[in-house]
C-alpha positions in Angstrom: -0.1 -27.7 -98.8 2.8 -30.1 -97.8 5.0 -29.2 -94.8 8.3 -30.4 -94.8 9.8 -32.0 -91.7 11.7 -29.0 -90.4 8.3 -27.4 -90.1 7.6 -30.0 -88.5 9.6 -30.2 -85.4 9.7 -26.3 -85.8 5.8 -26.2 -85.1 6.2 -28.7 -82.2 9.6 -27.3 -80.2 6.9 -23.8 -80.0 4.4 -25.5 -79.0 6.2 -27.6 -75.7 7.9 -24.0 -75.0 4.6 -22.1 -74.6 2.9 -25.2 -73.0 6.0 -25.5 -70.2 5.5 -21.6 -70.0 2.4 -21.6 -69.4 2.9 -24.4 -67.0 6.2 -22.5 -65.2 4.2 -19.6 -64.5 1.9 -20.7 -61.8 4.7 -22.3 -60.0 7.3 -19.1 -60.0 4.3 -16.9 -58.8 4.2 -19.5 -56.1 7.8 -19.6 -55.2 7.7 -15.6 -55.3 4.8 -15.7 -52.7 6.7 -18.0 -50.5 10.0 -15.7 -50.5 7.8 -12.9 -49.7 6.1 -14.7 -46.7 9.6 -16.2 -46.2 11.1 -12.2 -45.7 8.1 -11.1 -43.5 8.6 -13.8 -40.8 12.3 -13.0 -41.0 11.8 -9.5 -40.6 9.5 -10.3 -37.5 11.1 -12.7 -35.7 14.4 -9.5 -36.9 11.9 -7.4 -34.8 11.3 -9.6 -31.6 14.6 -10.3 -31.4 15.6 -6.5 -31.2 13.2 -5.9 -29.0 14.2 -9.0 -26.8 17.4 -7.3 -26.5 16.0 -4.1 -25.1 14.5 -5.9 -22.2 15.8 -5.5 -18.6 13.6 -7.8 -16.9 13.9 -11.4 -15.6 13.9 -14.6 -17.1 12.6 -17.5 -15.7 16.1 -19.3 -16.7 17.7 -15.8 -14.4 16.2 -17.4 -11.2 16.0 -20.0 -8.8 14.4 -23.1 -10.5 11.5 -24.0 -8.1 9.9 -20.7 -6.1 8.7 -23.5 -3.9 12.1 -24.8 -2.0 15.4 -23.1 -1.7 14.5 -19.6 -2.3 15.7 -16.7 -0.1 12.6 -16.1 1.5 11.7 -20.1 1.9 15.1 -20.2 4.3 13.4 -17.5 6.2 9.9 -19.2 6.3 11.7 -23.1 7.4 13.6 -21.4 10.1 10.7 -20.6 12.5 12.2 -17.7 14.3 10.5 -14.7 15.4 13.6 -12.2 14.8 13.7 -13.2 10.9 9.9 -12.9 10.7 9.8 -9.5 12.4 13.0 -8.2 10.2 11.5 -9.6 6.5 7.6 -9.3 7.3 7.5 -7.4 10.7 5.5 -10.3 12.3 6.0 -12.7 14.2 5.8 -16.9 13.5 2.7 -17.3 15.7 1.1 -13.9 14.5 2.2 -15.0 10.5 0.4 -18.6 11.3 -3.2 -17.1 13.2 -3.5 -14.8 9.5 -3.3 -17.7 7.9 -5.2 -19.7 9.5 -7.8 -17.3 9.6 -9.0 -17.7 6.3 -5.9 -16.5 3.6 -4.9 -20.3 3.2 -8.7 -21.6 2.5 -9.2 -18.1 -0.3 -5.7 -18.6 -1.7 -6.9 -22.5 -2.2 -9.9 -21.8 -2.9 -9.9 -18.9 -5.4 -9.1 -18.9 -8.9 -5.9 -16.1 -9.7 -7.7 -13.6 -12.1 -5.9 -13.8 -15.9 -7.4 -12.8 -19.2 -7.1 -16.3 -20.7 -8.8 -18.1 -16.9 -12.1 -18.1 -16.2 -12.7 -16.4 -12.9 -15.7 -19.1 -12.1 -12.7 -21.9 -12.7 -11.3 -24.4 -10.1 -8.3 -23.3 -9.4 -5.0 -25.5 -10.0 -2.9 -25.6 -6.9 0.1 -28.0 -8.3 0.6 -25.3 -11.6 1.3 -22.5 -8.8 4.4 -21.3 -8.2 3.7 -20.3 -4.3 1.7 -21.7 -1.4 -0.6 -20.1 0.9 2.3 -19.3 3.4 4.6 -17.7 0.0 1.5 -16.1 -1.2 1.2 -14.0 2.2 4.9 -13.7 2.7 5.1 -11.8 -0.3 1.9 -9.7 0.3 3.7 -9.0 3.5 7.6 -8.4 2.4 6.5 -5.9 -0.4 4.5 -4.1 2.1 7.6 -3.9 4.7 10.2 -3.1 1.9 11.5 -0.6 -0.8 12.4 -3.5 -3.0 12.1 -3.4 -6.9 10.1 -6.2 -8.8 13.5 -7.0 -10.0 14.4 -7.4 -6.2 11.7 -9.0 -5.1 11.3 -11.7 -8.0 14.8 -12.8 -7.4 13.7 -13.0 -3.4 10.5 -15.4 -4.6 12.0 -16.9 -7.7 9.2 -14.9 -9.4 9.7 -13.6 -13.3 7.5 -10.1 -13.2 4.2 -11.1 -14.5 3.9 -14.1 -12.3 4.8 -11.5 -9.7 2.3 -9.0 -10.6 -0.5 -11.3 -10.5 0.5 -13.0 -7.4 0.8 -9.9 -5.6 -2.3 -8.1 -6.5 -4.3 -11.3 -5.6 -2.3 -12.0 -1.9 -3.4 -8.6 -1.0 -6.7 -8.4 -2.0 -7.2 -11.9 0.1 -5.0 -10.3 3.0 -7.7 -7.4 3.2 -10.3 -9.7 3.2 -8.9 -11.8 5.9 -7.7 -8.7 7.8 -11.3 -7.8 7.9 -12.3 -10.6 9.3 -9.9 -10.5 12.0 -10.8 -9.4 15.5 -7.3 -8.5 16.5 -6.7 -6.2 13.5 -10.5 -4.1 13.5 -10.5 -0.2 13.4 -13.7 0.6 16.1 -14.5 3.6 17.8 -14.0 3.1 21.7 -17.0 2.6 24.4 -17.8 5.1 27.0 -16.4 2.4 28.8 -12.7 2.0 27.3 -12.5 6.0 26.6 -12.6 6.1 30.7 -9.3 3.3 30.7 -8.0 5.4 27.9 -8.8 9.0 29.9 -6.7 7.1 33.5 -3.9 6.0 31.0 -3.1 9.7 29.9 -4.1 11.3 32.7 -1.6 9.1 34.8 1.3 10.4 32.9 -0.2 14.0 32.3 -2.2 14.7 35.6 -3.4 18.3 33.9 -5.6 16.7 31.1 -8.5 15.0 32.4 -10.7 13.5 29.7 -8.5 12.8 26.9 -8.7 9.5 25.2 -7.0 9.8 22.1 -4.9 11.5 19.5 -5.5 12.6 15.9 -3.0 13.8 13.6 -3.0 14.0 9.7 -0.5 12.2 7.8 0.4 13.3 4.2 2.1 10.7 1.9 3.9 10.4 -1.4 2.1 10.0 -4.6 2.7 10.4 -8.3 2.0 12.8 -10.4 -1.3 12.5 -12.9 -1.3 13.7 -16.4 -5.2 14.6 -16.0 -4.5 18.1 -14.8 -7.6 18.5 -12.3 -6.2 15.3 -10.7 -2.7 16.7 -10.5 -3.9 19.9 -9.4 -6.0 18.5 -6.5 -3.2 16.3 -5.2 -0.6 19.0 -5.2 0.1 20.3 -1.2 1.4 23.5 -1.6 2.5 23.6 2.2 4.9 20.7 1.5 5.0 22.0 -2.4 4.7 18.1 -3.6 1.8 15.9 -4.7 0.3 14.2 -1.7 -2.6 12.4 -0.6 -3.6 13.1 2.7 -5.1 11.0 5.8 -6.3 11.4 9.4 -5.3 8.8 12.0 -6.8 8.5 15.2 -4.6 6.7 17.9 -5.8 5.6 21.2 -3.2 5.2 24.4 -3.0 2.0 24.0 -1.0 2.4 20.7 -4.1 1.1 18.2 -5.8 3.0 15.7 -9.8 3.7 16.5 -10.8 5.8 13.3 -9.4 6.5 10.0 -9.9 8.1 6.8 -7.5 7.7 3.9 -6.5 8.2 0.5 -8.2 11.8 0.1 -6.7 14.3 -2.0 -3.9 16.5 -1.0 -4.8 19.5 -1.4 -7.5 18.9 1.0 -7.1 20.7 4.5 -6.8 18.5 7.6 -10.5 20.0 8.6 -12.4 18.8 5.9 -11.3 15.0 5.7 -11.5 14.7 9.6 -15.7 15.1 8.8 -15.9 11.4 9.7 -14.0 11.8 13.0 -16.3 14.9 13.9 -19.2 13.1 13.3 -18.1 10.5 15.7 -16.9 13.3 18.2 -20.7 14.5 17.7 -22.3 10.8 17.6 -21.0 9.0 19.7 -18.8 10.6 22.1 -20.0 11.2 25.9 -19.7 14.7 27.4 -16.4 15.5 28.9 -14.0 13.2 26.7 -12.1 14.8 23.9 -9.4 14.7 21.5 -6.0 15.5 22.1 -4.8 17.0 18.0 -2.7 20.3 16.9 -3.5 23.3 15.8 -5.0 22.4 11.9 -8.0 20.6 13.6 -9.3 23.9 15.8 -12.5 24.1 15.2 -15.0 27.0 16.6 -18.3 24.9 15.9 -20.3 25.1 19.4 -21.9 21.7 18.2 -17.6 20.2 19.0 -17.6 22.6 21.5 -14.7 20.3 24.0 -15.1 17.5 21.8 -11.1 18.3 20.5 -8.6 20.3 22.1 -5.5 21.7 20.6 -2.9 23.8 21.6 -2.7 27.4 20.9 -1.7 29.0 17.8 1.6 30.9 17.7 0.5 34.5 17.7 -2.6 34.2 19.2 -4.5 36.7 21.2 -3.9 35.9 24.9 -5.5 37.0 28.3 -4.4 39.9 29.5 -4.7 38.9 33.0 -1.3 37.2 34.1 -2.6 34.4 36.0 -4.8 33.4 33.0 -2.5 33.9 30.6 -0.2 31.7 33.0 -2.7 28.9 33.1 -3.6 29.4 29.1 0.1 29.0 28.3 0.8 25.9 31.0 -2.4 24.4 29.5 -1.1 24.8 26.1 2.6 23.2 26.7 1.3 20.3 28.4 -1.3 19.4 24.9 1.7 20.0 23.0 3.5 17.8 24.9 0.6 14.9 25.1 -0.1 15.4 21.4 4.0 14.1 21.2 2.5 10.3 21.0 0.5 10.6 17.5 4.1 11.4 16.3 4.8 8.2 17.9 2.1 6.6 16.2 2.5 8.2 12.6 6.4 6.8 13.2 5.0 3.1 14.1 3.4 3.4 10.9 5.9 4.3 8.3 8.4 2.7 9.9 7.0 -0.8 9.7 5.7 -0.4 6.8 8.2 1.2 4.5 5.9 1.2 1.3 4.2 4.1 2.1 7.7 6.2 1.8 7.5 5.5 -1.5 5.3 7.9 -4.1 2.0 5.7 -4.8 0.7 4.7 -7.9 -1.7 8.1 -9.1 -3.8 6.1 -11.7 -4.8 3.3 -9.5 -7.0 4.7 -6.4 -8.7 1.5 -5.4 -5.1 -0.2 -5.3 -3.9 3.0 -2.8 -7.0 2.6 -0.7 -6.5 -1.2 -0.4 -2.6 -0.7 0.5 -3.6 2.2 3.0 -6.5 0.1 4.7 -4.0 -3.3 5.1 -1.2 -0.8 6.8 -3.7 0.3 9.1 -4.9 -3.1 9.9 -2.0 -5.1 10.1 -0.5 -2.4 12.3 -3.8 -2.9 14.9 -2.7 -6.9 14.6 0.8 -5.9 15.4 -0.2 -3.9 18.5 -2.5 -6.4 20.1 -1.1 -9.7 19.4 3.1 -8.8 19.4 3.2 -5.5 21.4 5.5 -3.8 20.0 4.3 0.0 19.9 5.7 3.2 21.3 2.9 4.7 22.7 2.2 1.6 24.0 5.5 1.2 25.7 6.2 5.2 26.3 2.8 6.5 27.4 2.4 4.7 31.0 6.1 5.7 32.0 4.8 8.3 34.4 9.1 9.8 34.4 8.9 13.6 35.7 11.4 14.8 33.0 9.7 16.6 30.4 11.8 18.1 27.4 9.1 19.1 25.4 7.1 21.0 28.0 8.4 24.2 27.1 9.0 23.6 23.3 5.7 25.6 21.9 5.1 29.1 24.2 6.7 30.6 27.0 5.5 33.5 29.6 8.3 35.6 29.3 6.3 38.9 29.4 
């Protein structure tokens, strides 16, 4: 069979059409791939823009460019003067340079800042860190003193928010630590020895109690509510019909704090979280010295039998006898009006430390516990190395006026 020569190039135009086909096809189905991966990574990058643009934090190109020099708080730190130390960390230079010198500079040198991409067993990198020892602890101390957002505060430091976070977290964890450490700032029960001082002190301004050495008051503060419902339930205080935590301070004349116990559960009764204090009262308490707390800490036990005294409850059943019920009633008035200083206290506290007006964080426990503990402390080191205290500076004024004297019960009948 003869083919002519338009079978020819007939035969051969279909045969370079399927071969190119057959060769185009790999290369579209590439080219289709690529616009596909091309519109997913558009679509993304669509995504983290949007979401970018629903963000209402800071950017490191919002602040200050070095958190080192120029910043607010650095103008505070270079000018060495006691009234800007007391007003941004409530102490003073001399005070702010024994903390650090008693061990926060060498941990915050020493120690490696806790990330998920840093090993914790890593030498730390000094030059890569955006604060010093001396920022490191003015910010521990300025967060706990203020009401200030992050927001607030990173533009204070020069901080974006995560920086912050960590930064935080880590100063006052090594604050604690150093705080612990620290003679000035220790929470101990007083010596046979120093009740007696503390018994003259109170005695001198309230010659009818004899024996006193201290005051105990409970102090409920602030905290959010859980989503756990046995959590929520056990921090609601229905006397103050908000969630609380509750605590029990012990203050001694001389303005310090000798026991503690925080961070229990609002819902508790004064009673049951002052079992440490009891104990003590029990322990290590001689015969005759007492506490000086209101009526939630009465306690009928014979075993703290004079251990606390309290004045009486409103209703009570009296003496029928005149002259007893006189010297019941006189008795009580003058408690009440002793039992003024823990007030005194409780306002040293919170008004330092203005933190603790604010509701803590419910779903961290260990974080409120290590906040609660560093108020305490640091307000121990603020006593004994600065001064400045109420009772401290109220309780020895042995003035004969008296407006509180007749605030709680009167013998009218």
């Amino acid at each position: 069979m003869y083919y002519t020569k338009s079978h020819t190039n007939r035969s051969y135009f279909l045969h370079s059409l399927l071969f190119r086909k057959s060769q185009r096809a790999p290369r579209l189905k590439f080219k289709k791939l690529g616009a596909l991966v091309l519109l997913a990574q558009l679509a993304k990058v669509s995504k983290v823009l949007e979401r970018r643009a629903r963000y209402r934090h800071l950017l490191r190109a919002h602040l200050l460019p070095n958190p080192r020099y120029n910043t607010p708080w650095q103008q505070v730190r270079r000018s060495y003067d006691d009234r800007a130390y007391l007003a941004t960390m409530a102490l003073d230079v001399n005070t702010f340079e024994y903390i650090l010198r008693s061990g926060f500079e060498e941990l915050w040198d020493t120690r490696t800042i806790v990330r998920g991409d840093v090993s914790e067993q890593g030498q730390p990198r000094l030059r890569r860190r955006s604060l010093r020892a001396d920022g490191a602890l003015g910010l521990a101390l300025y967060w706990l003193t203020s009401t200030e957002s992050e927001a607030a505060l990173g533009q204070t430091f020069a901080l974006v928010p995560s920086v912050l976070s960590r930064y935080l977290s880590f100063a006052l964890q090594i604050l604690l630590h150093t705080l612990r450490k620290t003679p000035e700032s220790r929470i101990s029960w007083p010596t046979p020895v120093q009740m007696g001082k503390f018994s003259d002190l109170i005695e001198r301004r309230h010659p009818s109690i004899r024996g006193a050495f201290g005051f105990m008051d409970g102090l409920n503060l602030p905290v959010g509510t859980s989503s756990d419902p046995q959590e929520e339930e056990a921090t609601y205080n229905g006397w103050l019909h908000s969630h609380r935590i509750s605590n029990i301070l012990v203050f001694s004349p001389d303005g310090c704090i000798i026991a503690c116990k925080l961070n229990a559960p609002g819902s508790w009764h004064d009673v049951r979280i002052a079992r440490e204090v009891y104990l003590k009262l029990i322990n290590s308490t001689p015969a005759g010295f007492f506490l000086i707390a209101d009526t939630a800490f009465r306690n009928n036990s014979a075993v703290l039998d004079g251990k606390i005294r309290t004045p009486l409850k409103q209703g009570c059943r009296l003496p029928a006898n005149r002259r007893e019920r006189r010297r019941a009633i006189e008795e009580s008035n003058n408690l009440t009006h002793a039992r003024q200083a823990a007030e005194w206290g409780m306002r040293s506290l919170q008004g330092v430390f203005a933190r603790l007006r604010l509701p803590l964080d419910i779903n961290n426990p260990e974080g409120r516990q290590m906040l609660l503990e560093a108020c305490v402390r640091l307000h121990n080191l603020r006593t004994r190395c600065i001064g400045i205290n109420e009772i401290r500076v109220l309780l020895p004024n042995t003035r004969g006026h008296n407006r509180t004297r007749r605030f709680y019960l009167d013998d009218s009948e």
